[in-house]
C-alpha positions in Angstrom: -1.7 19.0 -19.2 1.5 20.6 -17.6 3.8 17.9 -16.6 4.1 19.9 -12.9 0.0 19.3 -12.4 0.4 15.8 -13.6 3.2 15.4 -11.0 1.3 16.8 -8.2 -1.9 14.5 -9.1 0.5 11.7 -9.5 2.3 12.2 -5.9 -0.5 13.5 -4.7 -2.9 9.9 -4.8 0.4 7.8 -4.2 0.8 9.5 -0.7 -3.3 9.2 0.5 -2.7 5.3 -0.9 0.4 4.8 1.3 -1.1 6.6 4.3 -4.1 4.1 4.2 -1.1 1.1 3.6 0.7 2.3 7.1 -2.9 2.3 8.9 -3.5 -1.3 7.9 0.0 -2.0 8.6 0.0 -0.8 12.1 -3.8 -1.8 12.6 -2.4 -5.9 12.1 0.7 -5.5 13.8 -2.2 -4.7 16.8 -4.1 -7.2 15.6 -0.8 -9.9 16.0 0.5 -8.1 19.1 -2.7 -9.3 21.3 -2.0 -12.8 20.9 -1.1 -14.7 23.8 2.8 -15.5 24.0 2.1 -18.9 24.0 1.7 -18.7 19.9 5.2 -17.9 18.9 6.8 -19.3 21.9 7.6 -16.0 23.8 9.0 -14.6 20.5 7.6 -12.3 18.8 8.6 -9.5 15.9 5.0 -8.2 14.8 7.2 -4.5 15.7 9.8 -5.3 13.4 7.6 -6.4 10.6 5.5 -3.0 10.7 8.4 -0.9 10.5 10.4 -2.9 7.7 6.7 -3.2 5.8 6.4 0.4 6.3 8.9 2.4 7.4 12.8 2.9 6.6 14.3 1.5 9.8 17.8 2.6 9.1 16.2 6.4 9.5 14.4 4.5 12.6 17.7 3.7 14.3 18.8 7.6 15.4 15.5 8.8 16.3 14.1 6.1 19.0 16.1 3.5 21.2 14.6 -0.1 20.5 11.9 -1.2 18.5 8.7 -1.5 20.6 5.0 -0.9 20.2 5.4 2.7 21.0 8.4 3.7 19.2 7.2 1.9 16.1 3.6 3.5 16.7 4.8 7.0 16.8 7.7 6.9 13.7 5.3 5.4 11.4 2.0 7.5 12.7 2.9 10.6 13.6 6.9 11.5 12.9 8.4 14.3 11.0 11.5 12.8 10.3 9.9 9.7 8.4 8.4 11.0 5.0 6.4 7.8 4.9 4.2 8.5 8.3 0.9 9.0 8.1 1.7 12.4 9.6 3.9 13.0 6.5 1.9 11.3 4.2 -1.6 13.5 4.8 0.6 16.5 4.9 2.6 15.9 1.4 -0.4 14.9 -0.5 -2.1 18.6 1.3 0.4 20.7 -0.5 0.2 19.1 -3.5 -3.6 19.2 -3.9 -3.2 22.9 -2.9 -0.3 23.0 -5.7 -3.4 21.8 -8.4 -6.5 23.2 -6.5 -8.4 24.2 -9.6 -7.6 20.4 -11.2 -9.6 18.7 -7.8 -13.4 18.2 -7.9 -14.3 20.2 -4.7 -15.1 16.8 -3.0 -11.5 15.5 -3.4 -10.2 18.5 -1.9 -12.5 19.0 1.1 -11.5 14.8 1.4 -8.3 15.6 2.0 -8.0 19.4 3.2 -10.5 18.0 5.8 -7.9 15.4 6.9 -4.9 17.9 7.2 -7.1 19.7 9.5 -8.4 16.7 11.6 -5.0 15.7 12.0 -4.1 18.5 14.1 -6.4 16.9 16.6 -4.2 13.3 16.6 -0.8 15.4 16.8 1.1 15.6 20.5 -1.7 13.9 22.5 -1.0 10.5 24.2 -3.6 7.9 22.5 -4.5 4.4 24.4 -4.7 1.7 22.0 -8.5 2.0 21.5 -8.3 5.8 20.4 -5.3 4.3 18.1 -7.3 2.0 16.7 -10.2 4.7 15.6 -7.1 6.9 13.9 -6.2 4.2 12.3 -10.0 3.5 11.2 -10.4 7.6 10.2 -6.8 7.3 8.3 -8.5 4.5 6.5 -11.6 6.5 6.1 -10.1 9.3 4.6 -8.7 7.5 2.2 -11.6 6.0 0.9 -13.4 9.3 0.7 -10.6 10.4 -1.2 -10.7 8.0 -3.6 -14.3 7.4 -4.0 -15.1 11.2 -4.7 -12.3 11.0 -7.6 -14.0 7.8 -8.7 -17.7 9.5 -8.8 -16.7 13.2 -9.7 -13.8 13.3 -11.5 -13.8 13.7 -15.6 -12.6 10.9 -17.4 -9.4 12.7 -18.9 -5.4 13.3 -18.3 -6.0 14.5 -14.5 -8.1 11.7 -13.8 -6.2 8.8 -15.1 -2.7 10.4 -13.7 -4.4 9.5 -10.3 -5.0 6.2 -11.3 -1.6 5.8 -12.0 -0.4 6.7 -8.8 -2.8 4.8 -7.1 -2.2 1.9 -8.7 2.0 1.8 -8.8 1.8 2.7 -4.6 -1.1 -0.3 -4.4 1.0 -2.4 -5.9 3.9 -1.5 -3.8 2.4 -2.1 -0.9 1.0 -5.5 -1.8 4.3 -7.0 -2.4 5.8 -5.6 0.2 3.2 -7.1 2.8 3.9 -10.5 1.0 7.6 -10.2 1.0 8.0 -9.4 4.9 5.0 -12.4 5.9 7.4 -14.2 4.3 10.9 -13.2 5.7 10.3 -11.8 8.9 6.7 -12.6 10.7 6.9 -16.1 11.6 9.4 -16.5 14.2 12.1 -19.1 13.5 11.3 -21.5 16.6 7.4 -21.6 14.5 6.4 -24.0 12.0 4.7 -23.2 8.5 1.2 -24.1 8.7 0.9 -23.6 12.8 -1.2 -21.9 14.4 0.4 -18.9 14.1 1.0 -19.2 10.5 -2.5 -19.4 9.9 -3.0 -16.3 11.7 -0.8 -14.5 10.0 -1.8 -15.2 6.9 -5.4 -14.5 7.7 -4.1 -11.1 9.4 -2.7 -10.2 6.1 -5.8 -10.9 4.1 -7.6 -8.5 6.6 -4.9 -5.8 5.6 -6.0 -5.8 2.2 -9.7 -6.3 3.2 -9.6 -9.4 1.2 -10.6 -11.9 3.8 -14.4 -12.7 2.1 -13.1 -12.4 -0.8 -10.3 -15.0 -0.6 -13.6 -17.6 1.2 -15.7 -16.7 -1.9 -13.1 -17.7 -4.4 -11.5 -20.4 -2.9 -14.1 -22.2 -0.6 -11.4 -23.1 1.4 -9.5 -22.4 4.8 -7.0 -20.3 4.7 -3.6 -21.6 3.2 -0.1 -19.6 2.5 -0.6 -20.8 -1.5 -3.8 -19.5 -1.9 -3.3 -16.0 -0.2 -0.6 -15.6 -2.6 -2.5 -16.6 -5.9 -5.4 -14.0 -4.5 -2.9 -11.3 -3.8 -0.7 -11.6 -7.0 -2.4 -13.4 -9.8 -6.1 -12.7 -9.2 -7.3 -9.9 -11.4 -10.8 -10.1 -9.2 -8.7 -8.7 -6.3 -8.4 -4.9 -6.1 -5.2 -4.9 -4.9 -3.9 -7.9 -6.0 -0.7 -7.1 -8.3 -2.3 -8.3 -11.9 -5.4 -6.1 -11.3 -3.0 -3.0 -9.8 -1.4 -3.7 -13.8 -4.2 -3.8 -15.5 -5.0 -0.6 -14.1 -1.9 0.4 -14.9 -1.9 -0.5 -19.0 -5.2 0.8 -19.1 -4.6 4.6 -17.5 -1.2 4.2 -19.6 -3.1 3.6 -22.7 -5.8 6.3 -22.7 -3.0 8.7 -22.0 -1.2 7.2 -24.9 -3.8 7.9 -27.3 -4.7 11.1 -25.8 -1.4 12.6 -26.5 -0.9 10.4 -29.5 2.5 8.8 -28.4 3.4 5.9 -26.8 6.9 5.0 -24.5 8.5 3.2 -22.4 6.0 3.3 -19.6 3.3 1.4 -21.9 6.0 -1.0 -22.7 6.9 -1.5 -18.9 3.7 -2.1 -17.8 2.0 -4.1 -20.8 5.2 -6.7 -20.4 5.0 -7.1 -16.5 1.0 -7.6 -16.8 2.3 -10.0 -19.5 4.1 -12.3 -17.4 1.3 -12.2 -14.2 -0.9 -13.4 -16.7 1.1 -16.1 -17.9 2.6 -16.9 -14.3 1.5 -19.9 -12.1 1.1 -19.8 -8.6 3.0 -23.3 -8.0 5.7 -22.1 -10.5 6.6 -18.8 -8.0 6.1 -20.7 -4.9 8.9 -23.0 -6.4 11.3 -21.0 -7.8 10.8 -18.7 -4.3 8.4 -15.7 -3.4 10.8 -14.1 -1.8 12.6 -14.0 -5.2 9.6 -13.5 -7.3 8.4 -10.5 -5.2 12.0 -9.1 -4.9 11.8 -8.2 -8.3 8.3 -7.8 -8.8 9.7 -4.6 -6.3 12.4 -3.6 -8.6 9.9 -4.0 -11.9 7.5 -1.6 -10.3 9.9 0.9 -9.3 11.5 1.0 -13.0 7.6 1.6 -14.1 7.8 4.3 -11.8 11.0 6.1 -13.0 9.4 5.6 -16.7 6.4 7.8 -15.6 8.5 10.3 -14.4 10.7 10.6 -17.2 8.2 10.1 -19.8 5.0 12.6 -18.4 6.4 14.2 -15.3 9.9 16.0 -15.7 
């Protein structure tokens, strides 16, 4: 395969992943925002978690005033200027499956040629909250037509398990990052762990990552900050957790390996990280700090990606 159409299948399933992470992101920031004042004391941030989840806010700062519910809505929705909107998301992964048209199965491309075009129904128009909240369930939608019709209809060769790879390195991106900000940011400083609002939280984040059944039918127990994180990191049951994003990862890496009968520093990258989640304890990260743990579980990921790049896309 031409490194350019790996590229473009590469980029082109990262950017429909992250426009599904931004919907969930903005869809519990709503979620948290309804909650009477009375949980965090008055003080809330649910804004300023979205946007450093989600968006870049030091590109943020020039283009809207303050951080509010509709600034925050409309940079990380619908703005030009922020290459990580929805907006820009749907747009980018549009021109580059028109860059590898005759690469897609025709239902991947009507998936998402479909979506550029309903999005020019969402753009300029005022939304209440309730017509937010059903963008927000289509941006999710589209994503998971996406990705199912590559699933069902793709061939099981180089084009299909380059999109697996950029599903799998965005997934995993967005799973820390969720984790990380819970962590920093969320919980207001005048709030105790293990309130009411903690709990909340915490079971707002397992809804982002549609894990909340499945963290009740492995744990049996109510929600606890511990346990979210041993579902979310270590659990290779978890579709988006970051072990099962990695075994993805060895596994796509792998095939391609032997496919083009030469292995690199990507396969090395990614068989050592899925290494060490295997061998990892739950206790042992909350310990030594999550914050720390997912800070360079950030900075492992992005070095996978650079590999990829260098290795199969330039």
């Amino acid at each position: 395969m031409l490194s350019r159409t790996a590229d473009n299948l590469y980029w082109l399933s990262r950017y429909v992943e992250r426009a599904e992470f931004v919907a969930r992101i903005l869809d519990a920031a709503h979620r948290l925002a309804a909650l009477p004042s009375s949980y965090g004391g008055g003080e809330t941030n649910e804004w300023a978690s979205a946007l450093a989840s989600a968006g870049d806010p030091e590109v943020f700062k020039p283009l809207y005033g303050g951080v509010t519910e509709a600034t925050v809505c409309d940079f990380l929705a619908f703005s030009p200027h922020n290459p990580s909107s929805i907006r820009s998301c749907i747009e980018t992964a549009r021109e580059n499956a028109r860059s590898v048209r005759t690469a897609l199965t025709t239902e991947m491309w009507d998936a998402i040629n479909g979506a550029w075009l309903e999005l020019r129904n969402y753009e300029g128009r005022e939304l209440n909250r309730d017509e937010f909240s059903r963008f927000l369930e289509w941006v999710k939608g589209v994503s998971l037509a996406f990705d199912g019709s590559a699933y069902r209809t793709m061939l099981r060769n180089d084009a299909y398990w380059f999109t697996r790879l950029g599903t799998a390195i965005e997934r995993a991106d967005n799973t820390a990052r969720i984790l990380d900000v819970k962590y920093r940011i969320l919980l207001p400083a005048t709030e105790r762990v293990g309130g009411s609002l903690d709990y909340f939280q915490w079971t707002t984040i397992l809804r982002e990552v549609s894990a909340f059944n499945a963290y009740h039918w492995v744990y049996r127990e109510s929600v606890k900050p511990l346990l979210v994180a041993d579902l979310l990191i270590l659990n290779r049951q978890m579709p988006r957790s970051l072990a099962n994003c990695y075994g993805m990862l060895v596994e796509n890496l792998d095939l391609i390996a032997d496919a083009y009968g030469r292995r690199g520093a990507s396969q090395r990258l990614a068989s050592n990280t899925l290494a060490r989640l295997e061998g990892e304890n739950i206790n042992r990260i909350f310990t030594s700090g999550l914050h720390e743990f997912v800070t360079a579980f950030i900075a492992e990921n992005n070095r996978l990606g650079a590999a990829v790049i260098a290795q199969y896309l330039v």
